[in-house]
C-alpha positions in Angstrom: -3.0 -3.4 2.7 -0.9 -5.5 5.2 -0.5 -9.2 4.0 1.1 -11.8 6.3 3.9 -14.3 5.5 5.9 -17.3 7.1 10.2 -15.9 7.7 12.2 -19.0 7.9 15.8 -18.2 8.8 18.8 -20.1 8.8 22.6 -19.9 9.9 24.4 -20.4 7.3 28.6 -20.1 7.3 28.8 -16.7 6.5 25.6 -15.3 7.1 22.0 -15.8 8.3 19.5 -16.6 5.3 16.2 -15.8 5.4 13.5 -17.3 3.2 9.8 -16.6 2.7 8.6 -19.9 1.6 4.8 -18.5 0.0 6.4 -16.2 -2.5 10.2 -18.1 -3.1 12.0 -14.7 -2.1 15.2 -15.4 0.3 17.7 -12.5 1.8 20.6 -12.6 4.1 22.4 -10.6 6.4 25.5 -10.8 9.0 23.1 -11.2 11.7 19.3 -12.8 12.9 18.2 -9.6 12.8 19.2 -8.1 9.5 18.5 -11.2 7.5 15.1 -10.4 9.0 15.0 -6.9 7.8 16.7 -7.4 4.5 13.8 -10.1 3.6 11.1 -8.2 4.7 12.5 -5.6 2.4 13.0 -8.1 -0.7 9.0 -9.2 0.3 7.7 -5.7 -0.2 9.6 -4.9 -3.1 8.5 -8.2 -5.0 5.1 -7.2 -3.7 5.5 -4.0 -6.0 5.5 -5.7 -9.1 2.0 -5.3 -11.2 2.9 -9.3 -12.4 2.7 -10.2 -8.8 0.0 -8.1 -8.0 -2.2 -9.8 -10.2 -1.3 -13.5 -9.6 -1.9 -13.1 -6.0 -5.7 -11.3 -7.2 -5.8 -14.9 -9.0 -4.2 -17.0 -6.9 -4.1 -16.2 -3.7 -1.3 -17.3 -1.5 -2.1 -19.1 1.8 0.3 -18.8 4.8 3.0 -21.8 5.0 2.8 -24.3 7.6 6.4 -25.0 9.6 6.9 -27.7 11.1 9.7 -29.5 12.7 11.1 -33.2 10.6 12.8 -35.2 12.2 14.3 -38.4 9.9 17.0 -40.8 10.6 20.1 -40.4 8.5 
């Protein structure tokens, strides 16, 4: 079954850091592209765990809203 999730990623000083903020599982990688991969990769294994299968059969887990904040510092 293919599920849908939100990638946020960042640069970071060493790396690119790539979040999923509906499930709390983050990566990295030297570049945009495989801090993309390596989180899809973390995603599906966390997916694979009977645990997390059934919170999500309880709970399901809506798709995360980005938006842009802008505050004066």
């Amino acid at each position: 079954m293919r599920k849908e999730f939100s990638a946020v990623i960042t640069k970071g000083k060493i790396a690119y850091v790539a979040l999923c903020p509906e499930l709390g599982v983050a990566s990295q990688g030297k570049t945009e592209k495989s801090a993309f991969a390596n989180l899809k990769e973390a995603v599906e294994l966390y997916l694979e765990d009977e645990d997390v299968q059934k919170m999500l059969v309880k709970s399901p887990i809506k798709k995360a809203k980005i938006s842009s904040l802008a505050v004066t510092a």
